[in-house]
N, CA, C and O atoms as a GROMACS GRO file, in nm:
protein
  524
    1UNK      N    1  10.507  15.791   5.979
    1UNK     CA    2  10.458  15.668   5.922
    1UNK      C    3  10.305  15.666   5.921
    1UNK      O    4  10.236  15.626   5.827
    2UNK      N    5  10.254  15.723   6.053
    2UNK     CA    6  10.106  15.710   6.011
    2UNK      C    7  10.018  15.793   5.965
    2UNK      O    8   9.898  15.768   5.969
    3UNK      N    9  10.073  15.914   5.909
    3UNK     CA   10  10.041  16.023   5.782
    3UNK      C   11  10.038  15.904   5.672
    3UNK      O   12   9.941  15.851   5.618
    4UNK      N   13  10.204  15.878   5.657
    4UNK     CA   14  10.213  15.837   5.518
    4UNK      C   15  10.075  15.706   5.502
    4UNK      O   16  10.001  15.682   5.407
    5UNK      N   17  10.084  15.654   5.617
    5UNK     CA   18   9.957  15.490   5.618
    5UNK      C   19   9.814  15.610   5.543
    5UNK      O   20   9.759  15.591   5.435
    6UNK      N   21   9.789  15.714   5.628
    6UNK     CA   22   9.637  15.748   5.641
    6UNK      C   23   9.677  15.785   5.476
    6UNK      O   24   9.585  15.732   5.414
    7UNK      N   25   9.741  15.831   5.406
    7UNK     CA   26   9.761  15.930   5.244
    7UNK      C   27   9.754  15.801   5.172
    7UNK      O   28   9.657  15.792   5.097
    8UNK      N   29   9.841  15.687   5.176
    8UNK     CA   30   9.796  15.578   5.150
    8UNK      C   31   9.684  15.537   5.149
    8UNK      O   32   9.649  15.510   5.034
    9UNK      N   33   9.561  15.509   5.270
    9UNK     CA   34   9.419  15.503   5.219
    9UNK      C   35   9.377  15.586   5.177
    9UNK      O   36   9.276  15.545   5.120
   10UNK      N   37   9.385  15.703   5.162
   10UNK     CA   38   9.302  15.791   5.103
   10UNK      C   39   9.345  15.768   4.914
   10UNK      O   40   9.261  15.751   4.825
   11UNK      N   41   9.492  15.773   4.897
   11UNK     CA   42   9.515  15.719   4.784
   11UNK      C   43   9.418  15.618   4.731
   11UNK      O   44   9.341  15.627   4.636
   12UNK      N   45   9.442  15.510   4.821
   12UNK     CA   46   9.377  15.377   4.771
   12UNK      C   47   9.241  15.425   4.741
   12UNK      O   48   9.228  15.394   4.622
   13UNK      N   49   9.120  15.488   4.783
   13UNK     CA   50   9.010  15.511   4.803
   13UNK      C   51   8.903  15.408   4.849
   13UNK      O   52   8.788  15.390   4.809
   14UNK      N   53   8.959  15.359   4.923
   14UNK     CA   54   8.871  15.287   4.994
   14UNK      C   55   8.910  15.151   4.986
   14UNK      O   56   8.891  15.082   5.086
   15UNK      N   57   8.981  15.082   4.849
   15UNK     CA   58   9.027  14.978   4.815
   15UNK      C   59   9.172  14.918   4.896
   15UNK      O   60   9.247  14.833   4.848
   16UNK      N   61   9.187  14.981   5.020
   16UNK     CA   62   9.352  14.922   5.077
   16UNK      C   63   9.373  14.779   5.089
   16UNK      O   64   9.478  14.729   5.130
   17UNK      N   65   9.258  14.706   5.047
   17UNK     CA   66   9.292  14.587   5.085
   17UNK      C   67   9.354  14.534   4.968
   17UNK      O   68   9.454  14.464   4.988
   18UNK      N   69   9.311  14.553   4.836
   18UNK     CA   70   9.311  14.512   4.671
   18UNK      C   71   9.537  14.549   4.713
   18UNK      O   72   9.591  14.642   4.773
   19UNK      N   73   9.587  14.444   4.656
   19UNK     CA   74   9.723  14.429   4.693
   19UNK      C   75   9.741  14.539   4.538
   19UNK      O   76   9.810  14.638   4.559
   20UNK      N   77   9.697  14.527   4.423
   20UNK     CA   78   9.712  14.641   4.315
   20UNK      C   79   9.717  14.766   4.387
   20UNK      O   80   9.826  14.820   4.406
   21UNK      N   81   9.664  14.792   4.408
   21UNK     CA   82   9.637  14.941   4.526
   21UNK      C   83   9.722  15.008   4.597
   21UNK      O   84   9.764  15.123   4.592
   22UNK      N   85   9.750  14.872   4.702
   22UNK     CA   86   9.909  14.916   4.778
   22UNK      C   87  10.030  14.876   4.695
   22UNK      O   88  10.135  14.932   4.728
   23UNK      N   89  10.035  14.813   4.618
   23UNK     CA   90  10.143  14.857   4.527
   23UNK      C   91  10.168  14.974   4.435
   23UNK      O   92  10.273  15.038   4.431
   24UNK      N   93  10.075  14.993   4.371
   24UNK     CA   94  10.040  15.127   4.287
   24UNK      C   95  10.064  15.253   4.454
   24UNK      O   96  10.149  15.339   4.430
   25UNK      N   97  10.017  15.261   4.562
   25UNK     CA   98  10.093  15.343   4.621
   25UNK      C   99  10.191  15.313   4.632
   25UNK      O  100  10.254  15.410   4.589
   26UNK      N  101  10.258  15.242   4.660
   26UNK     CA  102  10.444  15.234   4.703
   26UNK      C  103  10.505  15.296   4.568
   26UNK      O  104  10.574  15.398   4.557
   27UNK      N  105  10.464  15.216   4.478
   27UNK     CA  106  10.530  15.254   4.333
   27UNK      C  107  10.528  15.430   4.337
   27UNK      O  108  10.638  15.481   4.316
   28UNK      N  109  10.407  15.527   4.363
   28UNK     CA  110  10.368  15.641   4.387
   28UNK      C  111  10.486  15.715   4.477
   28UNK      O  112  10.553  15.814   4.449
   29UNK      N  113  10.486  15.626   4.601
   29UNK     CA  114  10.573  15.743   4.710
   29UNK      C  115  10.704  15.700   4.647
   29UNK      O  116  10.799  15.774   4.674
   30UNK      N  117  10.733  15.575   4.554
   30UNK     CA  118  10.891  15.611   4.555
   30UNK      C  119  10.917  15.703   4.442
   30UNK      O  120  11.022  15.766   4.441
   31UNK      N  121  10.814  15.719   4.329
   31UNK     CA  122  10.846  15.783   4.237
   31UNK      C  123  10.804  15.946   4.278
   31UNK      O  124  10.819  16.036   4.195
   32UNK      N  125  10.753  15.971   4.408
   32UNK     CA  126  10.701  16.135   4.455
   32UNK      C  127  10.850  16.169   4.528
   32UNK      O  128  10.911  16.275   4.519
   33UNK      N  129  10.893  16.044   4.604
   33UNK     CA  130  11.001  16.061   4.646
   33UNK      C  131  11.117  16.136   4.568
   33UNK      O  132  11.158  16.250   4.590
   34UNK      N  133  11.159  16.047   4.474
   34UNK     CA  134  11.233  16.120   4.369
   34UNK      C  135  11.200  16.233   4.280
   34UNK      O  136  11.282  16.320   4.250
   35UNK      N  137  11.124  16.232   4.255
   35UNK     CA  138  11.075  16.398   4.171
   35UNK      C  139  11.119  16.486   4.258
   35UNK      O  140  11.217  16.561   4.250
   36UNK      N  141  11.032  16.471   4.351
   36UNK     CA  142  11.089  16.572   4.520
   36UNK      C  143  11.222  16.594   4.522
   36UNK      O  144  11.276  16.702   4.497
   37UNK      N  145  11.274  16.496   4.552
   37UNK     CA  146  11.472  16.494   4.590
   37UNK      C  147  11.532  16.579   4.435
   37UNK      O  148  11.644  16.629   4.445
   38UNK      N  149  11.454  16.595   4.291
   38UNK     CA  150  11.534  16.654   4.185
   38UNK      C  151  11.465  16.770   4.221
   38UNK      O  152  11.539  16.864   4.249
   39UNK      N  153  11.372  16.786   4.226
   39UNK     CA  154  11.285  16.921   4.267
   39UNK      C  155  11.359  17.037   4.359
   39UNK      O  156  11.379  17.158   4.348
   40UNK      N  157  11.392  16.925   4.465
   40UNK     CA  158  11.478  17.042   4.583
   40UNK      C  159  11.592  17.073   4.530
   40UNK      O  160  11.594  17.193   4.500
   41UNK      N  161  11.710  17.008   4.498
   41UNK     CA  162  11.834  16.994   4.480
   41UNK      C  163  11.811  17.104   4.315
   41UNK      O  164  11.919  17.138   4.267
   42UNK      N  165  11.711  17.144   4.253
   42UNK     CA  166  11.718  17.229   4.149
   42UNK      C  167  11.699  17.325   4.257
   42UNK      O  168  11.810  17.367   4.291
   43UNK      N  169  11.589  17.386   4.338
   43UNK     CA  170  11.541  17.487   4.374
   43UNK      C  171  11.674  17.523   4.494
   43UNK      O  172  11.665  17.635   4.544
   44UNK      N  173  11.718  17.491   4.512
   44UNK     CA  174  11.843  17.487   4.644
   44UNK      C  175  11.975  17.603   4.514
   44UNK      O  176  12.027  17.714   4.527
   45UNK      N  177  11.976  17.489   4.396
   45UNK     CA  178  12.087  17.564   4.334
   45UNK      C  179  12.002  17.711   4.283
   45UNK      O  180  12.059  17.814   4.246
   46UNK      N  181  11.899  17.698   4.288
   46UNK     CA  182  11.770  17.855   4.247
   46UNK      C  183  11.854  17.961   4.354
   46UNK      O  184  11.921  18.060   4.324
   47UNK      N  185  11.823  17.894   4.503
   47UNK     CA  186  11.843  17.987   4.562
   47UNK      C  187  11.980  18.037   4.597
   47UNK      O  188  11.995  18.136   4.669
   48UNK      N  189  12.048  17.991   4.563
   48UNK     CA  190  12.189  17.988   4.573
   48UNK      C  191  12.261  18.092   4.472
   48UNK      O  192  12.358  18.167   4.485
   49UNK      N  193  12.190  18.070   4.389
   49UNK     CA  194  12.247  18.165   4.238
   49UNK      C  195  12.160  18.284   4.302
   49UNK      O  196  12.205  18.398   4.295
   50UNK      N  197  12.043  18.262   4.363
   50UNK     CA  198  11.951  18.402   4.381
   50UNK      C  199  12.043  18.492   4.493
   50UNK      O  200  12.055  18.611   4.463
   51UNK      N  201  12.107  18.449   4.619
   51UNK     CA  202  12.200  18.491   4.693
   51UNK      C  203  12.316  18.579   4.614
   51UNK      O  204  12.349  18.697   4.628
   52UNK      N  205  12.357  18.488   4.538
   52UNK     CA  206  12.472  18.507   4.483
   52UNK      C  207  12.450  18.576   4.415
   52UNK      O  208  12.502  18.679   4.457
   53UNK      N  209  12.397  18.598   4.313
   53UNK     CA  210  12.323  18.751   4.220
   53UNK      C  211  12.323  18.867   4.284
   53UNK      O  212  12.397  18.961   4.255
   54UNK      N  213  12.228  18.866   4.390
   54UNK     CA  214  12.182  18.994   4.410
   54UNK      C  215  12.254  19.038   4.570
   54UNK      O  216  12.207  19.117   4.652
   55UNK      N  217  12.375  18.965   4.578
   55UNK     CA  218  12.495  18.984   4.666
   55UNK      C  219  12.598  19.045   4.616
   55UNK      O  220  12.682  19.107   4.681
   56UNK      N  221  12.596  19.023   4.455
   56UNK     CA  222  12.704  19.120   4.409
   56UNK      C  223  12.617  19.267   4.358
   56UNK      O  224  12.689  19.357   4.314
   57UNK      N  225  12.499  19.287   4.362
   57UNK     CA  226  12.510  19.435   4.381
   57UNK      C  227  12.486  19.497   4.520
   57UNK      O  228  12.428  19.604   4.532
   58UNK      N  229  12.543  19.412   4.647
   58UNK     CA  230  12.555  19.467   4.725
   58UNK      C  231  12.378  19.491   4.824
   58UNK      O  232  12.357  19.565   4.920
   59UNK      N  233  12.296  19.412   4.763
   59UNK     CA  234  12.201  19.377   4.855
   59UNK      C  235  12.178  19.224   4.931
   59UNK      O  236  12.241  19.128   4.888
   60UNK      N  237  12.110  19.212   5.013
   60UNK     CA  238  12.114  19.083   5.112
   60UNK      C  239  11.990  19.018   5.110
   60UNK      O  240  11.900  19.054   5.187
   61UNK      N  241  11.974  18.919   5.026
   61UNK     CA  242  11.838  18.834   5.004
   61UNK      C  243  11.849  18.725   5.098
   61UNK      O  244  11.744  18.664   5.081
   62UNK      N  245  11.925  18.655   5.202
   62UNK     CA  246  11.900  18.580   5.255
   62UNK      C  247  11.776  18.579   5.329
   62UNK      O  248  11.709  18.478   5.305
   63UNK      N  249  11.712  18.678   5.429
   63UNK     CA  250  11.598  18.660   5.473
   63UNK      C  251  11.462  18.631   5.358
   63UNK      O  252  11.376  18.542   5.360
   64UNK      N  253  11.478  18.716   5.286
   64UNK     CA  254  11.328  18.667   5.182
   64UNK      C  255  11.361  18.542   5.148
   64UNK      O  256  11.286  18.447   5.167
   65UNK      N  257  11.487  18.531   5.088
   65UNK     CA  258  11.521  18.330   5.030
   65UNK      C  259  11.472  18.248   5.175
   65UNK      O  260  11.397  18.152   5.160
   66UNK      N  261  11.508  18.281   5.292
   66UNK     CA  262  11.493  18.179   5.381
   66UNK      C  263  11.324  18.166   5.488
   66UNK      O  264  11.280  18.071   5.552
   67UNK      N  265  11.275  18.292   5.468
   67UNK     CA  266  11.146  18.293   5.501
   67UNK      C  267  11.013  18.307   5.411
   67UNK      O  268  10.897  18.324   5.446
   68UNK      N  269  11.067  18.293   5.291
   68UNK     CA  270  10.988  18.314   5.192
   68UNK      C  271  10.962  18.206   5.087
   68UNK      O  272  10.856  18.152   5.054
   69UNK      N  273  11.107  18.184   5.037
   69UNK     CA  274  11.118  18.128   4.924
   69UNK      C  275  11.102  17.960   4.941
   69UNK      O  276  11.020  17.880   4.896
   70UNK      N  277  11.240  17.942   5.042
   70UNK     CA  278  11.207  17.838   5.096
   70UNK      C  279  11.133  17.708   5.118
   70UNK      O  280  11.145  17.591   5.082
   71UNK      N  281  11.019  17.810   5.225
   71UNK     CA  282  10.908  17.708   5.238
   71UNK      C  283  10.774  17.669   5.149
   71UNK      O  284  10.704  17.568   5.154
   72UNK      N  285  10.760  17.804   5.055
   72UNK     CA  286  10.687  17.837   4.998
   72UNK      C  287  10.731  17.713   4.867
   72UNK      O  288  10.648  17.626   4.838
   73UNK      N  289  10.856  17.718   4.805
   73UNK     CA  290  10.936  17.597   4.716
   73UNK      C  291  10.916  17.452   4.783
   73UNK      O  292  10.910  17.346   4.720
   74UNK      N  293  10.906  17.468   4.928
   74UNK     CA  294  10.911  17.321   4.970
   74UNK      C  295  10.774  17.234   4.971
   74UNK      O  296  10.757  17.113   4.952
   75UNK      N  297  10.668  17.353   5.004
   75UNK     CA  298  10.516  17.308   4.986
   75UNK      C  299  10.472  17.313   4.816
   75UNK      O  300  10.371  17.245   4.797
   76UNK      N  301  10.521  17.372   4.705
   76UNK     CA  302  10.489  17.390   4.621
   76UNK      C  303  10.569  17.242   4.514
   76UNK      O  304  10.534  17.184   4.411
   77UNK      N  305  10.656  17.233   4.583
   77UNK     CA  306  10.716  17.122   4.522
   77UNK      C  307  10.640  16.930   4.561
   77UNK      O  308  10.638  16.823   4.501
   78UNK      N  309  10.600  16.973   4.670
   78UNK     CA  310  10.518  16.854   4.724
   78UNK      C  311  10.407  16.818   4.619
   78UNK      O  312  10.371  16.711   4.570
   79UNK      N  313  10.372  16.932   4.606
   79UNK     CA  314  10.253  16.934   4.472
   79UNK      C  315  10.289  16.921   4.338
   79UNK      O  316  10.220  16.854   4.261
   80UNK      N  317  10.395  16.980   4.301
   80UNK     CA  318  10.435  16.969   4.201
   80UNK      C  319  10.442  16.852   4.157
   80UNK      O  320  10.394  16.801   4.056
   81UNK      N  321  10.535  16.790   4.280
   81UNK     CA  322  10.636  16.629   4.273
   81UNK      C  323  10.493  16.532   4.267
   81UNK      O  324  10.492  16.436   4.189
   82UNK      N  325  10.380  16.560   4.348
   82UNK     CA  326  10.236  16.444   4.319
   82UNK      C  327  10.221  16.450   4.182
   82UNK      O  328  10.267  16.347   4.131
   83UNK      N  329  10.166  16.544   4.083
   83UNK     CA  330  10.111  16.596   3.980
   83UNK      C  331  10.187  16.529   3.886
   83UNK      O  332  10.140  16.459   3.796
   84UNK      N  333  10.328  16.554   3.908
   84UNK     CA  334  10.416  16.484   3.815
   84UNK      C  335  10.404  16.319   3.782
   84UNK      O  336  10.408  16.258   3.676
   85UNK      N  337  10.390  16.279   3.905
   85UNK     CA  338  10.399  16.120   3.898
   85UNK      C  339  10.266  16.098   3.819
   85UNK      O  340  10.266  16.029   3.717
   86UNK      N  341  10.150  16.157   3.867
   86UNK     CA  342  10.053  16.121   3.839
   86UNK      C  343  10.023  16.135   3.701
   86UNK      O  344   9.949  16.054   3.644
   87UNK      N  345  10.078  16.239   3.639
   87UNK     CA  346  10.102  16.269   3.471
   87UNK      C  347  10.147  16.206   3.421
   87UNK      O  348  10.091  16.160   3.321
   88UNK      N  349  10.285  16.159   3.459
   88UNK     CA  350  10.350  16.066   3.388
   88UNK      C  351  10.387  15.926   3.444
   88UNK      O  352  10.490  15.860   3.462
   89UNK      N  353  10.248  15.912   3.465
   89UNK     CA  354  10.234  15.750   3.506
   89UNK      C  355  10.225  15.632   3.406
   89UNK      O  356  10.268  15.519   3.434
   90UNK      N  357  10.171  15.661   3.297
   90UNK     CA  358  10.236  15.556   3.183
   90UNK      C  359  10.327  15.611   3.105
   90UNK      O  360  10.345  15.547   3.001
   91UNK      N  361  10.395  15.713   3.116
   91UNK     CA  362  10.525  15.728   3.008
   91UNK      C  363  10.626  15.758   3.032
   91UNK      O  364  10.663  15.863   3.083
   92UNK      N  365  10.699  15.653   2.991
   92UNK     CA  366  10.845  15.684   3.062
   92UNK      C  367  10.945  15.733   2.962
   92UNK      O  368  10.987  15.696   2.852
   93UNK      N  369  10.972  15.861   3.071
   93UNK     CA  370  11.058  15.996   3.055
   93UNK      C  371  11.152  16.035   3.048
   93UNK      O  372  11.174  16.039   3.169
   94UNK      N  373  11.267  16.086   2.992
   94UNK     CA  374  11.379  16.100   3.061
   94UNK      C  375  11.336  16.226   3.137
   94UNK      O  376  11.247  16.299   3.093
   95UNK      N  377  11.419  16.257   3.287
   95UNK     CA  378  11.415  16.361   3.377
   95UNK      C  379  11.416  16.466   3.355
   95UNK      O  380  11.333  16.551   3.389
   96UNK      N  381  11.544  16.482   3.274
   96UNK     CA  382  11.587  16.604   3.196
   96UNK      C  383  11.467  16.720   3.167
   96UNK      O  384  11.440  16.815   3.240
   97UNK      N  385  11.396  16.680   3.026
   97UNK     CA  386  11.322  16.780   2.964
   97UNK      C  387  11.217  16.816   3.094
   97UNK      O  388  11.194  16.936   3.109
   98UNK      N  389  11.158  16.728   3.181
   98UNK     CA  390  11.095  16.782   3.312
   98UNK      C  391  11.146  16.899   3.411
   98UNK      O  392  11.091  16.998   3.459
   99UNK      N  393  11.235  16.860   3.416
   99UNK     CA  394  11.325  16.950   3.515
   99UNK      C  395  11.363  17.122   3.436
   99UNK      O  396  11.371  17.234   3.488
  100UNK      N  397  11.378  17.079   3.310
  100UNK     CA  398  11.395  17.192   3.244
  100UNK      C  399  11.304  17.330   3.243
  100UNK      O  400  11.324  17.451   3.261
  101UNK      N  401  11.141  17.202   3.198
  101UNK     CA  402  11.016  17.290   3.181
  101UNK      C  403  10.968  17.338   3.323
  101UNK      O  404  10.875  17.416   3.341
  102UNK      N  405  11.058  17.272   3.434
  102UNK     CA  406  11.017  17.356   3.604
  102UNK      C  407  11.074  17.487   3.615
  102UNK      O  408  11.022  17.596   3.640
  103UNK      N  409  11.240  17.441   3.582
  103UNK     CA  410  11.343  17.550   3.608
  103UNK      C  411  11.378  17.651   3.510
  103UNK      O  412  11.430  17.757   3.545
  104UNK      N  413  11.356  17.630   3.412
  104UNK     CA  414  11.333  17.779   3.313
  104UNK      C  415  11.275  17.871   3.297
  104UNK      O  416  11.325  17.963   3.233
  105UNK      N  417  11.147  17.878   3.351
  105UNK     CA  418  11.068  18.015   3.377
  105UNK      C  419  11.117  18.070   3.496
  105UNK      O  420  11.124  18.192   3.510
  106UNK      N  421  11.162  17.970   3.609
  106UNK     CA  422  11.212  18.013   3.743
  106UNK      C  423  11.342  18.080   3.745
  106UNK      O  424  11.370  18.135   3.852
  107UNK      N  425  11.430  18.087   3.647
  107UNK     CA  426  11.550  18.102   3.657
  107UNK      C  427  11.528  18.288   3.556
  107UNK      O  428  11.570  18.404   3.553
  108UNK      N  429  11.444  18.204   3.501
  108UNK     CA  430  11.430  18.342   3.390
  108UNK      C  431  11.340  18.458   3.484
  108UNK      O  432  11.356  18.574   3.448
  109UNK      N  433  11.262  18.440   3.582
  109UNK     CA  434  11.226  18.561   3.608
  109UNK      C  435  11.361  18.597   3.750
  109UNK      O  436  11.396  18.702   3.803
  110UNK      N  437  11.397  18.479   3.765
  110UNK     CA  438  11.512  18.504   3.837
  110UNK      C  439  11.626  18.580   3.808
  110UNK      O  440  11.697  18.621   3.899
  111UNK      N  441  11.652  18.602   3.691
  111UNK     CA  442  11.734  18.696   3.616
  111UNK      C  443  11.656  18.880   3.575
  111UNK      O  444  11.690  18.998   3.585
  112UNK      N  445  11.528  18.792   3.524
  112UNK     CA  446  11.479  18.909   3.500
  112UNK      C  447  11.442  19.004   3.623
  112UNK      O  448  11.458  19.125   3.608
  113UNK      N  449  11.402  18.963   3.721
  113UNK     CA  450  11.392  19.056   3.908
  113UNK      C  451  11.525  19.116   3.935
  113UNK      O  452  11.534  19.221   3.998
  114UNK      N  453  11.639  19.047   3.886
  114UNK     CA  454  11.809  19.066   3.874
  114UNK      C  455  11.792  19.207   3.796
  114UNK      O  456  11.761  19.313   3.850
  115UNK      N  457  11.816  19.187   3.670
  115UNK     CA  458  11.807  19.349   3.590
  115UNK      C  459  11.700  19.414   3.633
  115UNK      O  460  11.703  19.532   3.597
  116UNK      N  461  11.617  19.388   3.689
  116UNK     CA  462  11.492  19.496   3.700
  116UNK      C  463  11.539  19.526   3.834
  116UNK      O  464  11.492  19.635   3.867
  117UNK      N  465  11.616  19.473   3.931
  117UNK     CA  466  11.657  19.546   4.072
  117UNK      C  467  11.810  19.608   4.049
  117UNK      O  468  11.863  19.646   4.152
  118UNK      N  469  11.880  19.622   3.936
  118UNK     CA  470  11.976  19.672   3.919
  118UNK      C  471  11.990  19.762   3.896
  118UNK      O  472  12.072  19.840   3.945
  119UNK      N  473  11.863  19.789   3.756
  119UNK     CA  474  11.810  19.937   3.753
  119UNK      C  475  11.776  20.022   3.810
  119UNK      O  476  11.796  20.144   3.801
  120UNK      N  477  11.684  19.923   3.914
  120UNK     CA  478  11.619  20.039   3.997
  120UNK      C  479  11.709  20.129   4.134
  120UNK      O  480  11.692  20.232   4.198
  121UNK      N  481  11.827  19.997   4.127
  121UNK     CA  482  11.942  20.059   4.262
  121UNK      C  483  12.015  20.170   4.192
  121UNK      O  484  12.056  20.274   4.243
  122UNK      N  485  12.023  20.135   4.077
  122UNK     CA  486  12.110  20.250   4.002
  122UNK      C  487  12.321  20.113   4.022
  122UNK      O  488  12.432  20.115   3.968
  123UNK      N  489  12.260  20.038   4.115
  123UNK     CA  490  12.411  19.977   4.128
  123UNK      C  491  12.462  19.878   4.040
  123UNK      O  492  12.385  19.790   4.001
  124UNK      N  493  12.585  19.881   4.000
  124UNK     CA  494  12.659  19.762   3.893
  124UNK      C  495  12.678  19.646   4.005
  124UNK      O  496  12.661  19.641   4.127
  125UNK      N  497  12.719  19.564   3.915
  125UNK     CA  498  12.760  19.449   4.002
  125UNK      C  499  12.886  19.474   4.011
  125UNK      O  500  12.953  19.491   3.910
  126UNK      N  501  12.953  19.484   4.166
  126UNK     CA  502  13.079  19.472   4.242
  126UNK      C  503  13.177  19.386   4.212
  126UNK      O  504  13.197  19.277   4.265
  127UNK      N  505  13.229  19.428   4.137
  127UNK     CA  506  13.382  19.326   4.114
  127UNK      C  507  13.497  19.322   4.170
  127UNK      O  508  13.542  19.432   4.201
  128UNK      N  509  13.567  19.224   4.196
  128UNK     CA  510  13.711  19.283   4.306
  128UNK      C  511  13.808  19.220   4.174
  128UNK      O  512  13.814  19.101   4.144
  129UNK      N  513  13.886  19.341   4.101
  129UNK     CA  514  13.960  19.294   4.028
  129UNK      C  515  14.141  19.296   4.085
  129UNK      O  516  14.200  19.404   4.086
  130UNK      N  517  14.204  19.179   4.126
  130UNK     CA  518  14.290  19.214   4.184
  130UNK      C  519  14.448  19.194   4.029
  130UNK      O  520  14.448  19.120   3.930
  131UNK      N  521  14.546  19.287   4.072
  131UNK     CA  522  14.624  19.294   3.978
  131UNK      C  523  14.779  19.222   4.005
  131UNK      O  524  14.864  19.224   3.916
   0.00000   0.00000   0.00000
């Protein structure tokens, strides 16, 4: 709480008393709030498909996803999720096309590191075909 108070004045810039101010922050953390909460819940299903990919050719990404990706997504999204609000503070959006223009380059080099480590193992992806 008293992070969020001190980011609050610093938000405000000097003005915490002006009641515009502390409303325009609240309005801020609930709308950073939510960007955040779509932010993770995309990057969670990122890493999940990233497991799951590169588990069927028989390699083990959990440590880089969990010491790497992770935290690195969780601080990068903090920023992201400010930037956003602050961009689209007079226009209201649907979520969708936002979320899209995050997760489409991410998914795409996410595929593309996929074929480019498939090649380089020489391995197919493992199928269990049962009859």
């Amino acid at each position: 709480m008293a992070l969020w108070l001190a980011v609050g004045f610093a938000y405000a810039a000097g003005r915490w008393r002006d009641h515009d101010q502390r409303m325009n922050y609240v309005r801020f953390s609930g709308e950073w709030f939510i960007y955040y909460a779509l932010i993770a819940f995309g990057g969670g299903v990122l890493m999940g498909l990233t497991a799951f990919v590169f588990s069927s050719i028989g390699l083990q990404p959990q440590w880089l996803v969990t010491t790497w990706v992770l935290p690195c997504g969780a601080v990068g999204a903090v920023v992201v999720a400010a930037w956003l609000v602050e961009a689209k503070q007079s226009v209201i959006e649907n979520m969708a096309p936002v979320l899209t223009l995050i997760f489409t380059p991410l998914f795409t080099l996410l595929l593309l590191a996929f074929l480019a480590t498939m090649a380089w193992t020489g391995s197919g992806i493992a199928v269990g075909r049962r009859c």
